[in-house]
C-alpha positions, 0 to 999 in steps of 0.5 A: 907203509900204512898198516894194515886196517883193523878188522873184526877177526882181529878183535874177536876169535870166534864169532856167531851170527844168527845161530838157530837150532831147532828139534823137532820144532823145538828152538833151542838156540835161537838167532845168537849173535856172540862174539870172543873176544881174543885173550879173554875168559868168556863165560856161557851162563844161564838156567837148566836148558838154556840151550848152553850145550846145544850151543856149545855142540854147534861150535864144535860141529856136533851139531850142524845149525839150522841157520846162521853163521860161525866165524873162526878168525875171520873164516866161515866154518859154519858147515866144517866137520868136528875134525876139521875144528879141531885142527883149526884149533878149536878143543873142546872138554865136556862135562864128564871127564873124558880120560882113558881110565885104564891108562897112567896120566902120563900115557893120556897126556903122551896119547893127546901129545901124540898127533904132533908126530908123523907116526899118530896113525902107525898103531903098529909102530912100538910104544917106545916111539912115543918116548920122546914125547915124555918131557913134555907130557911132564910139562904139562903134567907139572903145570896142572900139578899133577906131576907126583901122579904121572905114574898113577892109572888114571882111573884111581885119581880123584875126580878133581885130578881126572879133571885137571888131567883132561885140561891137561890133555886139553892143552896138548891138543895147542888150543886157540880156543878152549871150550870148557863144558862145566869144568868144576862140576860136582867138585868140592871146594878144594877141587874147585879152587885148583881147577879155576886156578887152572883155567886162569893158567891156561888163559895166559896164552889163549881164548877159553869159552866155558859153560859153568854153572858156579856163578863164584868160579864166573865172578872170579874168573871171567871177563865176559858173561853171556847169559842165555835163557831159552836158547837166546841171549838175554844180558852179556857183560861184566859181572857186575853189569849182568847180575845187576841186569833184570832179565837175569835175576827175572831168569834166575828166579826172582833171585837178588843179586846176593842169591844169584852169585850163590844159585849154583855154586 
């Protein structure tokens, strides 16, 4: 029996066509066409109001595009609400972590771990049924090392371990395709180091989008750059291929590439 031909779902997770967005007959995403590639870590880069998150609101579905398409393994999910995404397996991070402060880091985890049980919406039912999730909240906690913190309330941690902590939650959620929204920001370097470990980690076994502006943490880690400036892409590539690109050192103020690879870190 032949097998079954290859298509472009197979190849790409998610796929945008022609992606517009206007405010107020402001473009900030204009005709997009991008597509991931399944497995790999694809970095979303450009100046300050670029149109990065706005984009990343559209695939979320936070925000509904004026025009275009999204495509989500071959399927349309263009007009899908964000709950709807997330079930499909879409998660998103954002740019401030997104963690309950007043609870330990076990019971953010247990919290994210929760919707696998029948009782997500009993909010009656005894914090005790939540028990049997603690193994592997303690999984996923020893994964991003944050294992010797389970016990700590959350909003005593670092902000580099508040960080891990939401990719933590994040990987709960069993992603296909993790949206991060500038993970290492206002980290030192440290903490940059240990998150970007992390994102490498948790690309093992699916597809992550991120949004970063520390052009060291892209060199690192990702396999696709795609560069937007003014809502509309400009250069998408390796690293090598997109900071050696015009239109990207025109847009990063006339940088060389020595200067770009350092802009923002």
């Amino acid at each position: 029996m032949a097998a079954a031909p290859h298509t472009i779902a197979d190849e790409f997770i998610i796929e945008t066509r022609g992606l517009t967005k206007e405010f107020q007959g402001f473009v900030a995403v204009s005709n997009v066409d991008l597509q991931v590639r399944r497995g790999q870590i694809h970095a979303l880069i450009g100046p300050n109001g670029a149109g990065k998150t706005t984009f990343f609101n559209l695939l979320t579905k936070f925000l509904i595009p004026d025009r275009g398409q999204i495509l989500y393994r071959g399927e349309d999910i263009t007009l899908d609400r964000p709950a709807e995404v997330a079930r499909r397996g879409i998660v998103r991070s954002f740019q401030l972590s997104a963690v309950f402060p007043h609870l330990t880091v076990l019971e953010n985890v247990r919290i994210a771990l929760q919707r696998s049980l029948a009782t997500t919406f009993h909010f009656w039912k005894s914090e005790s049924t939540l028990s049997v999730l603690n193994s592997q909240a303690m999984e996923l906690l020893d994964l991003v090392d944050l294992g010797a913190f389970a016990g700590v309330v959350a909003v005593r941690l670092p902000y580099g371990r508040k960080r891990a902590l939401e990719i933590a939650t994040t990987l709960a959620m069993q992603p296909q395709l993790m949206l991060l929204d500038e993970p290492t920001q206002g980290m030192g370097h440290e903490d940059v180091d240990r998150v970007t470990a992390l994102i490498r980690q948790a690309a093992a076994k699916r597809t992550v989008l991120m949004v970063e502006h520390n052009m060291q943490v892209v060199a690192r880690i990702a396999d696709t750059i795609t560069v937007l400036q003014r809502g509309q892409i400009i250069a998408s590539g390796t690293y090598a291929e997109v900071s050696r690109n015009p239109l990207v050192i025109e847009a990063y103020m006339g940088a060389p590439e020595a200067e770009l690879q350092a802009a923002h870190s």
